[in-house]
C-alpha positions in Angstrom: 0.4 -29.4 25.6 1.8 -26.5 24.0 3.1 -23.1 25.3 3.4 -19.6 24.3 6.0 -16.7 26.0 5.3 -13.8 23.3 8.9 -13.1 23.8 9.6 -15.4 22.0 7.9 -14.7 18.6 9.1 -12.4 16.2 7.2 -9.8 14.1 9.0 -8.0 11.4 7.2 -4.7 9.6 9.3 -3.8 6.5 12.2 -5.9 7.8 12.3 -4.5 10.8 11.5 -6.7 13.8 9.2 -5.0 15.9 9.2 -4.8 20.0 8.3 -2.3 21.7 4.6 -3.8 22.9 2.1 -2.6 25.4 0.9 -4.4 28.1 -1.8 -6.8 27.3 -3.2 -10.4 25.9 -4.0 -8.9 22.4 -0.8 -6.7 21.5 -0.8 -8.7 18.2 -3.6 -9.6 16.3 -4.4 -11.2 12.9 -7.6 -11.1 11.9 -9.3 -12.5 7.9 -10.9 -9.3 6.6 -13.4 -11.5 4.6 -14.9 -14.9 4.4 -13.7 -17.5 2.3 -17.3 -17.9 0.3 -20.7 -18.5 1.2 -22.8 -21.4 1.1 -26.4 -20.8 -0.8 -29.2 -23.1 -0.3 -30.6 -24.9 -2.9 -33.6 -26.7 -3.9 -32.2 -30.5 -3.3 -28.3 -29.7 -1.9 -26.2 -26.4 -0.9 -24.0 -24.8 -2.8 -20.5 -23.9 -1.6 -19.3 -20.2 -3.6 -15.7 -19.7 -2.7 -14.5 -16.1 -2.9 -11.1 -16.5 -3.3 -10.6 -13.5 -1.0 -7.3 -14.1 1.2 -7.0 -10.6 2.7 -5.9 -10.3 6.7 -5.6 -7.3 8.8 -2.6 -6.6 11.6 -4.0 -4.6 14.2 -1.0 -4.1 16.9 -0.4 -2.1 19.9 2.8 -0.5 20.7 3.6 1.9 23.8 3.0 5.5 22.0 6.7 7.1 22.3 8.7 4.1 21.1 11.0 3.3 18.3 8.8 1.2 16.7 5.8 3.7 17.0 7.9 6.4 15.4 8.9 3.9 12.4 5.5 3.1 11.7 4.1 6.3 12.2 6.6 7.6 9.7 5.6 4.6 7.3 2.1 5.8 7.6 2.9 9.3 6.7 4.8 8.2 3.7 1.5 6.4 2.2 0.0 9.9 1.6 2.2 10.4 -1.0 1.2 7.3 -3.5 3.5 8.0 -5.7 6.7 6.5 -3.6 4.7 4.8 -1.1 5.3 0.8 -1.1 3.1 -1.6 0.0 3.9 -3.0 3.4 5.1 -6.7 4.1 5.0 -8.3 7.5 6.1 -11.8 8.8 5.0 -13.4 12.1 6.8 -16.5 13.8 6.0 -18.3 17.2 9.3 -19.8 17.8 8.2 -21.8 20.4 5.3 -23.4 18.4 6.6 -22.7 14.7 3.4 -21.1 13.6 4.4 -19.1 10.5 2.8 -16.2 9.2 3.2 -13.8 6.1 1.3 -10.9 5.6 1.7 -9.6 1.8 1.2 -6.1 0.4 -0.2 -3.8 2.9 -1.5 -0.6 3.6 -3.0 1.5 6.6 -6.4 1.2 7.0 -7.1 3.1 10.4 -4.8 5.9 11.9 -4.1 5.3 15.1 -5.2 7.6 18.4 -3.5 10.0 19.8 -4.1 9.5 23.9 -2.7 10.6 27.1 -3.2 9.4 31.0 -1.8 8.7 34.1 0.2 5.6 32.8 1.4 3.6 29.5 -0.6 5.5 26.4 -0.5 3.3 23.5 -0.4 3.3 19.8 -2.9 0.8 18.2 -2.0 0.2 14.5 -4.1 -1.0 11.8 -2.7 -2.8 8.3 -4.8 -4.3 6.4 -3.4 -6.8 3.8 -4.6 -7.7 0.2 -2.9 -11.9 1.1 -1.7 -13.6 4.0 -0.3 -17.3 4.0 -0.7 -18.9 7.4 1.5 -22.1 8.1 0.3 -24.0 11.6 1.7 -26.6 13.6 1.0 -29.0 16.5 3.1 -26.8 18.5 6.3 -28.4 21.0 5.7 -29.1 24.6 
C-alpha cells in the first residue's frame, strides 16, 4: 500500500520551493503535452513511429494573493521581454513515495484569470516545458 500527504512533497519553480496551494485534489498537475509516436497500420504488421517529443506541462493552483502567486506572476511578466527572460526550471519530489520529477526549460503558455468571490480566489498557472524526466517508485508503506 502506498500513501500520499501532499505536505509532504516539494515543488521548486526557479529554486524556489513553492507552497502556498489552494484547496483541492488537483493543485498540482503534470501532464505530457504530446504522444510518444504513433502506430500506423500496415499491410502484414504495424508500425511503431516514435516522436521523440518529451515535452510536459505544470498547470498549478495557488490562492491568488500569495507569495508564490506574486513570484510567478512577476516571472510571467518578465517573459515579455525575450531578451532577459530565462527559461523556467521546475523539480517535483513525493517524499513519502520518492517519485522524482524535473521539468526542463519552460515557458508560460496560458496567463492565468483574474477572479473574485465570496471565498479563496485562486491563481491557476500554466508552464509548458520543452523535457521532463520522470523517475517512479514502488512507493513506502
Amino acid at each position: 500500500m502506498s500513501a500520499y500527504d501532499h505536505r509532504f512533497s516539494v515543488l521548486s519553480v526557479d529554486g524556489r520551493s513553492i507552497s502556498d496551494w489552494a484547496d483541492g485534489t488537483d493543485v498540482l498537475q503534470i501532464n505530457p503535452t504530446d504522444d510518444i509516436g504513433s502506430l500506423t497500420n500496415g499491410i502484414n504488421n504495424s508500425v511503431f513511429v516514435s516522436t521523440n517529443k518529451n515535452g510536459s506541462q505544470l498547470v498549478i493552483t495557488l490562492l491568488q494573493n500569495s507569495a508564490d502567486s506574486k513570484f510567478l506572476n512577476d516571472r510571467l511578466k518578465s517573459q515579455g521581454n525575450l531578451k532577459t527572460h530565462s527559461p523556467i526550471q521546475a523539480y517535483y519530489k513525493d517524499t513519502v513515495n520518492g517519485d522524482e520529477i524535473k521539468l526542463i526549460n519552460g515557458w508560460f503558455t496560458a496567463k492565468p484569470a483574474y477572479v473574485r468571490g465570496n471565498g479563496h480566489n485562486n491563481m491557476v498557472y500554466t508552464i509548458t516545458f520543452e523535457q521532463e524526466d520522470r523517475i517512479l517508485t514502488e512507493g513506502k508503506n
